[in-house]
C-alpha positions in Angstrom: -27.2 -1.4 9.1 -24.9 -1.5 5.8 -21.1 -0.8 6.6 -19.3 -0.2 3.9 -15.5 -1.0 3.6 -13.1 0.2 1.3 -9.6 1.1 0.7 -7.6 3.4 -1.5 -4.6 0.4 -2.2 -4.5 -3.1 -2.1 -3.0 -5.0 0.1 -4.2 -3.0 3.3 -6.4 -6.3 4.8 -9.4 -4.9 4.1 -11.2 -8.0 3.0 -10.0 -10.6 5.6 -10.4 -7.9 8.1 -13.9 -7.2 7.2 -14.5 -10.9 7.3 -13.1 -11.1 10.1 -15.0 -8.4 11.8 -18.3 -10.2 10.1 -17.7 -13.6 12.4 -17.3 -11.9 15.2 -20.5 -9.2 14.8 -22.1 -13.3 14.1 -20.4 -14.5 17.2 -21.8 -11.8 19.6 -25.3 -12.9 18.7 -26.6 -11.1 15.4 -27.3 -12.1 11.6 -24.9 -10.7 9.6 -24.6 -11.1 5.6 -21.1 -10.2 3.6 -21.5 -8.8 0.0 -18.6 -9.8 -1.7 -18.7 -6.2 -4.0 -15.2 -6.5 -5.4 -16.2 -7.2 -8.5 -12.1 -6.9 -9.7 -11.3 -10.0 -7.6 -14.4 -11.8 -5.7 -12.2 -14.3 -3.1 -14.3 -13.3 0.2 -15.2 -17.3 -0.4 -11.2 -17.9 0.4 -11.5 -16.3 3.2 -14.2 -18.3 5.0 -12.5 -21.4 3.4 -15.5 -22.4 1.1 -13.8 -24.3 -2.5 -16.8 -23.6 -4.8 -16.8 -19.5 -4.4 -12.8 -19.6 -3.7 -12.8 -16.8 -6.7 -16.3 -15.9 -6.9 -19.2 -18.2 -7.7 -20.2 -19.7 -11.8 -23.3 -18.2 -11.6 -26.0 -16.1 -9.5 -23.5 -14.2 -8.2 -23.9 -10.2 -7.3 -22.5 -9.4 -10.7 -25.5 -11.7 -12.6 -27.8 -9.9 -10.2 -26.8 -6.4 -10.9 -26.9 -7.1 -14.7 -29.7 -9.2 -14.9 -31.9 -9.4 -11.6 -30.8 -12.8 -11.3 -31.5 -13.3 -7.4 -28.1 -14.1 -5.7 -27.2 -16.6 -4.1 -26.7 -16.9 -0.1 -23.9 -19.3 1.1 -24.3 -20.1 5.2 -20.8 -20.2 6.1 -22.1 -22.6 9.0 -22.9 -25.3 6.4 -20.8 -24.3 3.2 -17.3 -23.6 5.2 -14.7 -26.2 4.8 -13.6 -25.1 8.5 -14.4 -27.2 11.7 -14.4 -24.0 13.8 -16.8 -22.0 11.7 -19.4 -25.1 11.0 -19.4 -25.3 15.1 -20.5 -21.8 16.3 -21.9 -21.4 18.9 -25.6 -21.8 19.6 -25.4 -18.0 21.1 -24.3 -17.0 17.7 -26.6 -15.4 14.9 -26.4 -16.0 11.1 -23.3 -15.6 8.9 -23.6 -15.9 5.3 -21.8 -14.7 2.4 -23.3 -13.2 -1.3 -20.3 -14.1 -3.7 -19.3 -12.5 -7.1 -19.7 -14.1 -9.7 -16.2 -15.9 -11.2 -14.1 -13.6 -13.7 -16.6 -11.3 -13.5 -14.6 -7.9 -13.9 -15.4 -4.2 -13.1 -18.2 -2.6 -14.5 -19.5 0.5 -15.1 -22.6 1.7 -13.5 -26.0 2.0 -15.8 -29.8 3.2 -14.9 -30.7 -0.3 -13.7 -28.4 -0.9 -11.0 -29.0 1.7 -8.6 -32.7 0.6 -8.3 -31.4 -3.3 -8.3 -28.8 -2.3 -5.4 -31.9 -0.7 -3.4 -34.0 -3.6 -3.4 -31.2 -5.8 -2.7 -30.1 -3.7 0.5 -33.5 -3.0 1.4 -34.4 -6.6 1.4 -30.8 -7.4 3.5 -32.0 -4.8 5.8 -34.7 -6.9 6.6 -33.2 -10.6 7.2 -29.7 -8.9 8.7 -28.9 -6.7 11.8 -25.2 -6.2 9.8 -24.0 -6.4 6.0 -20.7 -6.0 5.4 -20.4 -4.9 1.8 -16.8 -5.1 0.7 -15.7 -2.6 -2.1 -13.2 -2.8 -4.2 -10.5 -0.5 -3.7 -9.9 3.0 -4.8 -12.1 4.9 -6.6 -14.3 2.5 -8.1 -17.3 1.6 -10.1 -18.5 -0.2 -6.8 -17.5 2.4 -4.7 -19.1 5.0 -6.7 -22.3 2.5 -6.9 -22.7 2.6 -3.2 -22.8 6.3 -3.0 -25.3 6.4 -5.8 -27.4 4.1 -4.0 -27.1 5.3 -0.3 -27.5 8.9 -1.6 -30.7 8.1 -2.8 -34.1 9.2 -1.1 -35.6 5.7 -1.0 -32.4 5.1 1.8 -32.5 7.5 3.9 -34.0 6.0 6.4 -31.1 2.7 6.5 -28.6 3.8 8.8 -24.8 3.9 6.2 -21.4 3.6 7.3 -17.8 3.6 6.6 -14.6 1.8 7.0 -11.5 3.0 5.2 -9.0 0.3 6.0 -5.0 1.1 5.7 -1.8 -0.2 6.4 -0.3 1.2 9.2 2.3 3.0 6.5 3.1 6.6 5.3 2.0 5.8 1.9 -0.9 4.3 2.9 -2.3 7.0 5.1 -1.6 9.7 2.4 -3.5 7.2 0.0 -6.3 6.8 2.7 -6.6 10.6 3.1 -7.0 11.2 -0.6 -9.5 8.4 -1.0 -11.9 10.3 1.5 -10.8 13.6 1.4 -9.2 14.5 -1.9 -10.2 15.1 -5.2 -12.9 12.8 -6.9 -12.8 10.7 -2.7 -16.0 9.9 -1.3 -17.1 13.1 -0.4 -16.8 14.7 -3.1 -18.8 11.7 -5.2 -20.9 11.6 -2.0 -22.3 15.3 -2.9 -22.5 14.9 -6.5 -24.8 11.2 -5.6 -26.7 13.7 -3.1 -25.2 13.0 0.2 -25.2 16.0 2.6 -21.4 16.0 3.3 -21.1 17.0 6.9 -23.2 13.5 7.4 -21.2 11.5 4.8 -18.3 12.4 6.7 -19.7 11.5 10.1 -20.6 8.2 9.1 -16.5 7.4 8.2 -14.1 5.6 9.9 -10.8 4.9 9.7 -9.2 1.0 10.8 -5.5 0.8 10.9 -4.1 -2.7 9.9 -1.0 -4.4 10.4 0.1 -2.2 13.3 3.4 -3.6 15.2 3.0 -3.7 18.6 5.9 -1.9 20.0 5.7 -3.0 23.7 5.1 -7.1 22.7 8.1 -9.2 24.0 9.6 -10.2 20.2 10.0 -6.5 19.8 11.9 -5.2 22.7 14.3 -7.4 22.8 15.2 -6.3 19.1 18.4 -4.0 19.1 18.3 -0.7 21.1 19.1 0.9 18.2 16.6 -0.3 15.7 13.8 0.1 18.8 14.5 3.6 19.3 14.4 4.3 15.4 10.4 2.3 15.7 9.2 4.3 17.7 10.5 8.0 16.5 8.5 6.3 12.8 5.3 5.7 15.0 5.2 8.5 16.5 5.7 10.2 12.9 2.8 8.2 11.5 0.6 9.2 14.5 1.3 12.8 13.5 1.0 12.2 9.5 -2.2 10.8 10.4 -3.3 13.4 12.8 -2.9 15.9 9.9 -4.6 13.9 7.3 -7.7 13.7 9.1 -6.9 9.9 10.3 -6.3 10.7 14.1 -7.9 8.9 17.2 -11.5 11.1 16.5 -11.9 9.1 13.2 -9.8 5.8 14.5 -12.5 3.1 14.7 -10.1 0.4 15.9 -6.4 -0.8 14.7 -5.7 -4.8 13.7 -2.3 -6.0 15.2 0.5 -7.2 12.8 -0.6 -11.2 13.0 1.5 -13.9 10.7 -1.8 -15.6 10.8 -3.2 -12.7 8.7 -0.1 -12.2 6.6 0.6 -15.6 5.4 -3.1 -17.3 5.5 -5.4 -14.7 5.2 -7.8 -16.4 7.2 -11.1 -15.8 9.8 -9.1 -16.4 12.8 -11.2 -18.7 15.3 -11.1 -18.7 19.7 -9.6 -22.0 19.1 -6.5 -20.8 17.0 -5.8 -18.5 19.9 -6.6 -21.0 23.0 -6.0 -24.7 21.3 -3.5 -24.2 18.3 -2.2 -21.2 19.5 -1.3 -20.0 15.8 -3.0 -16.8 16.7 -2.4 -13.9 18.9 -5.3 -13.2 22.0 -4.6 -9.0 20.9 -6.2 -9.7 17.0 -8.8 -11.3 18.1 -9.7 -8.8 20.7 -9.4 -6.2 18.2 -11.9 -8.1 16.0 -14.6 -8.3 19.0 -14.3 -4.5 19.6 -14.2 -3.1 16.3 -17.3 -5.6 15.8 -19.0 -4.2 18.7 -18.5 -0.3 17.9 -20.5 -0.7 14.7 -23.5 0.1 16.5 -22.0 2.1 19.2 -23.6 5.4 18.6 -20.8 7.4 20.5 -18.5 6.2 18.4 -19.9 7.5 15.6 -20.7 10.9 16.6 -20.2 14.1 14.5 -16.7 14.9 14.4 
């Protein structure tokens, strides 16, 4: 299975969220590779706390690949990761490896070679991995527009495709969201011109809300009556805004609480930062392990 994740802004999580959602898809048992596709700013490597692909890797990367055929390399977070908690899964766990960028790589635009390069890397990930996470880079771009190419193609049909638009749990950012999928030159308007049927390339997207405040957690209601009442009048106008844009609960995958340990580390958050350190809250997590788990939940992906 490739899931795809994108974003119309920066900023919205969507790559320590997606790695994130990776560990714990490893955690409940399956192999699962991350494509570090942000070709813009490869740092997936930060994320799972490994120095020598911090900002990509100096070379056999996913950029020398695409231009050259240069096999990538594979980087087992179990063995590469600086991180106690991530060398020690456990044994129940599958595979988790990551596919850097290469370092200062830059966007590119797409030429006759990579779409067949793209296949046989996918196809051959398909193979080794129940799940890879490819992580685009955001807004309409050359990767993005790569992916549909490729997935479009005939020689794919057959590799179940889907879709996660992350955004910030914002006005801006679900207007930005919606146009992303749903507006001029989004993904399914590429997706038809790359040969996508678009009642199926629509089916196979959905939406995951970060940085959402939890309105009913302790530090919040006992903020001023005033400023609690204004909170919730502004969610209950974002649940509407998104409602309208095509982001309700039908397309709603999951939603990733506000966490500090997101915000200021941007890091894969462990059981043991929840349970030992207690830097993390027991709600992110959770939302990791479902989101994780309703990848493959056919129900959940059901035509809208």
């Amino acid at each position: 299975m490739l899931i795809f994740a994108t974003s119309d802004k920066g900023g919205t999580g969507r790559s320590v969220t997606g790695c994130n959602i990776a560990y714990r898809r490893a955690l409940q048992g399956e192999d699962v590779a991350y494509l570090d596709f942000d070709f813009g700013s490869p740092t997936a490597g930060a994320i799972f706390d490994i120095p020598d692909a911090e900002r990509g890797v100096s070379d056999r990367g996913l950029h020398s690949y695409l231009r050259s055929g240069l096999e990538p390399v594979e980087l087992d977070i179990a063995t590469e990761s600086n991180r106690e908690s991530l060398r020690d899964m456990p044994p129940s766990s599958g595979r988790l490896v990551l596919v850097p960028g290469d370092r200062g790589g830059g966007e590119f635009g797409r030429s006759q070679e990579l779409v067949p390069r793209c296949i046989s890397l996918f196809n051959r990930l398909e193979q080794e991995y129940a799940v890879s996470v490819i992580d685009l880079s955001a807004g309409r771009s050359y990767a993005a527009d790569l992916a549909l190419a490729v997935t479009g193609d005939e020689r794919m049909r057959q590799v179940t495709s889907r879709w996660l638009v992350f955004h910030r749990w914002t006005r801006q950012h679900i207007i930005a969201a919606n146009g992303l999928v749903f507006g001029e030159n989004g993904i399914l308007e590429a997706g038809k011109l790359h040969g996508h049927d678009p009642q199926r390339l629509r089916d196979s997207i959905r939406f995951v809300r970060t940085a959402v405040v939890n309105l009913e957690a302790p530090q919040f209601t006992m903020g001023r009556p005033a400023q609690e009442a204004w909170s919730r009048v502004c969610n209950n106008d974002l649940k509407e805004l998104a409602a309208r844009n095509g982001l309700g609960l039908s397309t709603l995958l999951g939603e990733v609480p506000l966490d500090p340990v997101l915000q200021w580390r941007e890091q894969i958050i462990s059981d043991a930062d929840v349970v030992v350190s207690k830097i993390a809250n027991p709600a992110t997590v959770e939302a990791f392990d479902a989101i994780a788990a309703r990848l493959s939940e056919d129900s959940t992906w059901e035509g809208l």
